[in-house]
PDB file as gemmi writes it, atoms N, CA and C in Angstrom:
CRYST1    1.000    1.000    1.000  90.00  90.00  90.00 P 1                      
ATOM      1  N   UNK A   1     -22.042 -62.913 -21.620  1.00  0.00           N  
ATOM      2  CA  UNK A   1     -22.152 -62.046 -20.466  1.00  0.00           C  
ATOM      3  C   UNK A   1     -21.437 -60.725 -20.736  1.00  0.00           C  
ATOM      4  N   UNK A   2     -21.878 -59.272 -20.184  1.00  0.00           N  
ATOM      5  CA  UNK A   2     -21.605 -58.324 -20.511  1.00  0.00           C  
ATOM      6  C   UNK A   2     -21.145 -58.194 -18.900  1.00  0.00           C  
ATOM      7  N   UNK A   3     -20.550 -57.245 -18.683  1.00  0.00           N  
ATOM      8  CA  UNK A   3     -20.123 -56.098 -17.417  1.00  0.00           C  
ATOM      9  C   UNK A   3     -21.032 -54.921 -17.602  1.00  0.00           C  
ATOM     10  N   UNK A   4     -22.160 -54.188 -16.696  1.00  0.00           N  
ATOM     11  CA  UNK A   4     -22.625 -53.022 -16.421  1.00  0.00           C  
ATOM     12  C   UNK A   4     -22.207 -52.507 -15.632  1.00  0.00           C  
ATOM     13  N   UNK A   5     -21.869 -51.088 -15.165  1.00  0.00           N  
ATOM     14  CA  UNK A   5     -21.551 -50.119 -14.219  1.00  0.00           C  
ATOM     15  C   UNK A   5     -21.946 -49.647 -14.145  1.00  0.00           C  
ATOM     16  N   UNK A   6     -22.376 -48.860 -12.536  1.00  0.00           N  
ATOM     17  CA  UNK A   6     -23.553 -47.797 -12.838  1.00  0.00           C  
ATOM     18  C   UNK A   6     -22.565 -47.555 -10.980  1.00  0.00           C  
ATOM     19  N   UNK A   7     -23.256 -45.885 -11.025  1.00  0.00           N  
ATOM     20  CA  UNK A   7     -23.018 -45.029  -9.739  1.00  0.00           C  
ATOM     21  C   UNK A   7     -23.768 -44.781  -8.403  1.00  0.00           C  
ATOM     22  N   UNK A   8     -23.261 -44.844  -7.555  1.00  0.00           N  
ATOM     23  CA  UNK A   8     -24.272 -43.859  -6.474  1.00  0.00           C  
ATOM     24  C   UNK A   8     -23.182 -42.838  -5.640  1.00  0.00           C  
ATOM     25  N   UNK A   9     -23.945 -41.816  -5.451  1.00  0.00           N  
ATOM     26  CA  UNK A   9     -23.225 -40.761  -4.486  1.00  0.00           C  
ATOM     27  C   UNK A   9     -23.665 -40.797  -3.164  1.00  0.00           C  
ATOM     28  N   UNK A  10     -22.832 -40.827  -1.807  1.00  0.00           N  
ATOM     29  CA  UNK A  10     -22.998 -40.801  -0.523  1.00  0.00           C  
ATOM     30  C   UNK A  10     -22.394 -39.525  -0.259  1.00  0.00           C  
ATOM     31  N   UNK A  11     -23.225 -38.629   0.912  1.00  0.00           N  
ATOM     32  CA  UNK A  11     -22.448 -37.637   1.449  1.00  0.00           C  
ATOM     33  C   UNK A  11     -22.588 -37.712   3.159  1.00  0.00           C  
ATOM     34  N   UNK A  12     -21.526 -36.489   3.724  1.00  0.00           N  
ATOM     35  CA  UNK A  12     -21.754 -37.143   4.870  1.00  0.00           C  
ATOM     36  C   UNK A  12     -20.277 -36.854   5.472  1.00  0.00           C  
ATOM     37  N   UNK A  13     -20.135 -36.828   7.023  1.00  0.00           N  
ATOM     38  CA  UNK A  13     -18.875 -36.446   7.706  1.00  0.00           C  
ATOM     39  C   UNK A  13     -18.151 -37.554   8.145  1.00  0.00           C  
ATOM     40  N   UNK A  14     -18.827 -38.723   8.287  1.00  0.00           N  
ATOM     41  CA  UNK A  14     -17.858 -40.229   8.690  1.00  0.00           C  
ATOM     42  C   UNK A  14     -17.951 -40.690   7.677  1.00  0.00           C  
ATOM     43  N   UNK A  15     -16.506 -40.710   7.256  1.00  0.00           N  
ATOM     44  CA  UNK A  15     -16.022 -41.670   5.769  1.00  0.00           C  
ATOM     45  C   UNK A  15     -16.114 -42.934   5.849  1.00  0.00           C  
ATOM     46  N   UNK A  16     -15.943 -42.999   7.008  1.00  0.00           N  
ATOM     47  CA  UNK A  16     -15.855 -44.795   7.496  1.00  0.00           C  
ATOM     48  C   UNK A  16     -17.423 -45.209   7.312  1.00  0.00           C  
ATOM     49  N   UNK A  17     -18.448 -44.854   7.776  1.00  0.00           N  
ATOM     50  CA  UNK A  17     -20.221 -45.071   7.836  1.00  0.00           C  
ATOM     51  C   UNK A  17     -20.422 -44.806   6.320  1.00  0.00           C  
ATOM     52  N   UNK A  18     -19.442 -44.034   5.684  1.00  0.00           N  
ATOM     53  CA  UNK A  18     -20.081 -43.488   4.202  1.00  0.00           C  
ATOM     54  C   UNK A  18     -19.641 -45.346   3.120  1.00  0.00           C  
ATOM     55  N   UNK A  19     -18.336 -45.585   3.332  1.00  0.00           N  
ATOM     56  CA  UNK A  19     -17.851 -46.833   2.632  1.00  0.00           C  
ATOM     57  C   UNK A  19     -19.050 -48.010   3.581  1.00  0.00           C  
ATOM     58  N   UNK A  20     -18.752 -47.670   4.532  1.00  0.00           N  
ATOM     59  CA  UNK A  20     -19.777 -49.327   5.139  1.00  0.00           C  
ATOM     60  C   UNK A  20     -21.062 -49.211   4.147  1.00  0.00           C  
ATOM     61  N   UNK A  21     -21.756 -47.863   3.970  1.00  0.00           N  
ATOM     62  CA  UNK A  21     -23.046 -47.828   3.522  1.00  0.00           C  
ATOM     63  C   UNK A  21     -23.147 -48.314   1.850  1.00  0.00           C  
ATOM     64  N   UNK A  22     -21.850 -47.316   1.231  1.00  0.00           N  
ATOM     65  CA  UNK A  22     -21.620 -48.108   0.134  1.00  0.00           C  
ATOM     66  C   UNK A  22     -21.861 -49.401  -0.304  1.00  0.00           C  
ATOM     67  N   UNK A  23     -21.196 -50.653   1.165  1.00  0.00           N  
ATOM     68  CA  UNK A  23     -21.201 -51.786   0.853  1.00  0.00           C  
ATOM     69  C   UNK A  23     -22.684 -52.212   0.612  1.00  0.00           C  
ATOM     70  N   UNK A  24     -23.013 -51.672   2.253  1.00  0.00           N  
ATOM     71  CA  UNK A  24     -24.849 -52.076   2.189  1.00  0.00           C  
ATOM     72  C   UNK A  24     -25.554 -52.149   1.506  1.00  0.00           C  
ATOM     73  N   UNK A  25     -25.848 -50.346   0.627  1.00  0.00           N  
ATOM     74  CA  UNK A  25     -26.566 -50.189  -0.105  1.00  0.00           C  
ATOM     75  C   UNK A  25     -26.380 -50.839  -1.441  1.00  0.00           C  
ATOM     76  N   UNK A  26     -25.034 -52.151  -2.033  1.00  0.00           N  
ATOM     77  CA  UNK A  26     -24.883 -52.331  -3.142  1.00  0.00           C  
ATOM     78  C   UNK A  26     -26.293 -53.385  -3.635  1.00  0.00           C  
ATOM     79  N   UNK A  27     -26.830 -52.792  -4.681  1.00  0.00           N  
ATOM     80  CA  UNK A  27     -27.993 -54.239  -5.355  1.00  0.00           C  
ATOM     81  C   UNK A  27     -27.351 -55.437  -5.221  1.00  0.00           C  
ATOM     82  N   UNK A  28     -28.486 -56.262  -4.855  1.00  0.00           N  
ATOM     83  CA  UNK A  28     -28.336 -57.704  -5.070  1.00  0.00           C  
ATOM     84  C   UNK A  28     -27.048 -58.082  -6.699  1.00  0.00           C  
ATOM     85  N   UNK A  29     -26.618 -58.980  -6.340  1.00  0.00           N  
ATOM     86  CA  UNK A  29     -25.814 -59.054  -7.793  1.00  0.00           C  
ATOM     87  C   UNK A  29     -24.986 -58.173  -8.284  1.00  0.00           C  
ATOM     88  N   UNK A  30     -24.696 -57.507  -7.098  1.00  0.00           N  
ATOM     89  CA  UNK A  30     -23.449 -56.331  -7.824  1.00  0.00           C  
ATOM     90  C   UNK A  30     -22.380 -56.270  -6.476  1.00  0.00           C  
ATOM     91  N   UNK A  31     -21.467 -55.535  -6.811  1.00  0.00           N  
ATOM     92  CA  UNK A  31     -20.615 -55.366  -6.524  1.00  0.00           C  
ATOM     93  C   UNK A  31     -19.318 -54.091  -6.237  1.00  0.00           C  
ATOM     94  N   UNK A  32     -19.203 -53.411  -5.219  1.00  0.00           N  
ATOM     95  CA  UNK A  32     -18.269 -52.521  -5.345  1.00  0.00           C  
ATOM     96  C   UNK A  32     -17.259 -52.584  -5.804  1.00  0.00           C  
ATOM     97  N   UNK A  33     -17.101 -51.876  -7.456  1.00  0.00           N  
ATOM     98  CA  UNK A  33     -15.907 -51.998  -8.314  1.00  0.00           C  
ATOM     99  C   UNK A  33     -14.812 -51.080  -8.174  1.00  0.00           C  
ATOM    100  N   UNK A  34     -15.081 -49.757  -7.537  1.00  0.00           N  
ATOM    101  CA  UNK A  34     -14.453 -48.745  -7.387  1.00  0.00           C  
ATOM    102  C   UNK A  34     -14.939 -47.541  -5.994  1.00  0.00           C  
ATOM    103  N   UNK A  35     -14.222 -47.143  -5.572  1.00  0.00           N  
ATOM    104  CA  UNK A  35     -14.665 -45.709  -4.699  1.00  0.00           C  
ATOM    105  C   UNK A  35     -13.695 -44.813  -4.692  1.00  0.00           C  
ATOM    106  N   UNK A  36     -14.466 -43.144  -4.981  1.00  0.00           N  
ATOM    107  CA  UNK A  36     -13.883 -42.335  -5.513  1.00  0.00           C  
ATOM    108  C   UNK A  36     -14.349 -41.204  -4.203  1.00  0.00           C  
ATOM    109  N   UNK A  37     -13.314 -41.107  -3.351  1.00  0.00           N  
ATOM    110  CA  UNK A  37     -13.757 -39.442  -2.400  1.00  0.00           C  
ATOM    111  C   UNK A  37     -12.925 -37.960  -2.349  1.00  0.00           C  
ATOM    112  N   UNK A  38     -14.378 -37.211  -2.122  1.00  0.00           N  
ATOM    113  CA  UNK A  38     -13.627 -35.943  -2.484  1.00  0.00           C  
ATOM    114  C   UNK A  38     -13.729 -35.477  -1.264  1.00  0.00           C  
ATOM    115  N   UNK A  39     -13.457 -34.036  -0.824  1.00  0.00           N  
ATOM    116  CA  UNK A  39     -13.419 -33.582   0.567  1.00  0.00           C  
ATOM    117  C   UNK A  39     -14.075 -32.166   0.083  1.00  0.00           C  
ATOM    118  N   UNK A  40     -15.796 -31.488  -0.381  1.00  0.00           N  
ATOM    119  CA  UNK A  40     -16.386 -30.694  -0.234  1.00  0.00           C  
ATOM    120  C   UNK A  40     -16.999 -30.023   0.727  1.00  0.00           C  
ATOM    121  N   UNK A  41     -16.603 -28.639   0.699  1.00  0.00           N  
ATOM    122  CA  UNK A  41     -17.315 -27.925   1.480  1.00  0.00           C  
ATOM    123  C   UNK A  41     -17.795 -28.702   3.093  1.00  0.00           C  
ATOM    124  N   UNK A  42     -16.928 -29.638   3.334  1.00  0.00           N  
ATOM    125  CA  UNK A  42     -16.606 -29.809   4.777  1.00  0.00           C  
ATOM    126  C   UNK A  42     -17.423 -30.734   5.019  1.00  0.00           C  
ATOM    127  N   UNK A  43     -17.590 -31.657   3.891  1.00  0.00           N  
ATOM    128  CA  UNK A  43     -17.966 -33.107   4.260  1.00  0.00           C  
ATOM    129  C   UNK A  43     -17.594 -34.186   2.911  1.00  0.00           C  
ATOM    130  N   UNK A  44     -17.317 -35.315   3.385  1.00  0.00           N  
ATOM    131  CA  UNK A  44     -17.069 -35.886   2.410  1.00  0.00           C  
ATOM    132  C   UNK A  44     -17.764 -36.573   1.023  1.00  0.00           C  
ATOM    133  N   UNK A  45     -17.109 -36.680  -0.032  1.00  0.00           N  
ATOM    134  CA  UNK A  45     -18.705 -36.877  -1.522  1.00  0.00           C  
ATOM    135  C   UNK A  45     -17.433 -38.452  -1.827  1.00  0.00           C  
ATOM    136  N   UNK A  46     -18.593 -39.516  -1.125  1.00  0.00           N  
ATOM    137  CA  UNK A  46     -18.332 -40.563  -1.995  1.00  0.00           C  
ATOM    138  C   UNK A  46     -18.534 -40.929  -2.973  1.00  0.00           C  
ATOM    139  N   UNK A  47     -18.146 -41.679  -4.000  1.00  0.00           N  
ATOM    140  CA  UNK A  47     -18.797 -41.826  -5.391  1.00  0.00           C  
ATOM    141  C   UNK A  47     -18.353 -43.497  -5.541  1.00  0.00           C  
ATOM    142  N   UNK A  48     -19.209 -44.489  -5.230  1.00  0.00           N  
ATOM    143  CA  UNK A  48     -19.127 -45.681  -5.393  1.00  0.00           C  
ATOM    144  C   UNK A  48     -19.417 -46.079  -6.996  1.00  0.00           C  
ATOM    145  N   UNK A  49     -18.918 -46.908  -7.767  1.00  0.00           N  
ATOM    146  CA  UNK A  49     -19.008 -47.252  -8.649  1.00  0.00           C  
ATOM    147  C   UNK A  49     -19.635 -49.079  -8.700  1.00  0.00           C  
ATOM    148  N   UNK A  50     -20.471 -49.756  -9.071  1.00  0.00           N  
ATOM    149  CA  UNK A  50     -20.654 -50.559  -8.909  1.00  0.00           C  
ATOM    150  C   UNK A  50     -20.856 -51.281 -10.403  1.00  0.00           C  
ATOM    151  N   UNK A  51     -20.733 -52.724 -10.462  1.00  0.00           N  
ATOM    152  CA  UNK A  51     -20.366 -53.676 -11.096  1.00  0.00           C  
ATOM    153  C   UNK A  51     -21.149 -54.762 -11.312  1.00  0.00           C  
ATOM    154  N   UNK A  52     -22.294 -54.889 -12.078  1.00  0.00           N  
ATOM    155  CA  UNK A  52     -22.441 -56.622 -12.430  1.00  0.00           C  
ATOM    156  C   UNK A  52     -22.622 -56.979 -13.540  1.00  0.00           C  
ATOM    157  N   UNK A  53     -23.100 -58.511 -13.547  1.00  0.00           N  
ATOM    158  CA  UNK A  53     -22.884 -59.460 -15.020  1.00  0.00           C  
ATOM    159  C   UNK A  53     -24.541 -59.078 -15.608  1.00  0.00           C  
ATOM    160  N   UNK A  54     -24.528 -59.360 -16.902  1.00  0.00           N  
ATOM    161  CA  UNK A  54     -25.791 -58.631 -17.790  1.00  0.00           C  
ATOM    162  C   UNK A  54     -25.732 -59.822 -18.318  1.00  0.00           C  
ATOM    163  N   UNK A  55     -26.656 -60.524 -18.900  1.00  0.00           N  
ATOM    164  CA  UNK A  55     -27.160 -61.407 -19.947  1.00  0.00           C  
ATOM    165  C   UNK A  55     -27.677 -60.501 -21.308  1.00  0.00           C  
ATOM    166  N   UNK A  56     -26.745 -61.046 -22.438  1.00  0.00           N  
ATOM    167  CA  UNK A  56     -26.694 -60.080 -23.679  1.00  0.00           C  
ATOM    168  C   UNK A  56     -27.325 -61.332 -24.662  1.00  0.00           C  
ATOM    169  N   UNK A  57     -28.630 -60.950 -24.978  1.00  0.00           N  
ATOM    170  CA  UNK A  57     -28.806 -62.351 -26.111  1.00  0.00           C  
ATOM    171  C   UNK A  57     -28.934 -61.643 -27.226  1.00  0.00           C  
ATOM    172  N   UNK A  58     -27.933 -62.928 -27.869  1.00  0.00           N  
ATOM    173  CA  UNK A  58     -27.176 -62.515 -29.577  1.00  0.00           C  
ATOM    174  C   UNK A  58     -28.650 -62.557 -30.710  1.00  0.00           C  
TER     175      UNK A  58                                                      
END                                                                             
């Protein structure tokens, strides 16, 4: 088994609706590994990082 990570960006003025959506929107089989927010131009830039298991055949 491998670990993949991969991103999505949320924008948007409720930080709180921006992390819930994070959760929502995560694919089946993954997982929120990280969240990263910035405070642009007068709304907030989430940057969810997400997490799952890969099948690697040797």
């Amino acid at each position: 088994m491998q670990i993949e990570r991969f991103w999505e960006v949320f924008h948007g003025q409720d930080l709180d609706r921006l992390v819930d959506k994070a959760h929502e929107d995560a694919p089946l089989s993954s997982e929120v590994y990280q969240v990263q927010v910035k405070y642009l131009n007068n709304e907030y830039v989430l940057t969810a990082i997400y997490e799952h298991e890969v099948n690697v055949d040797d």
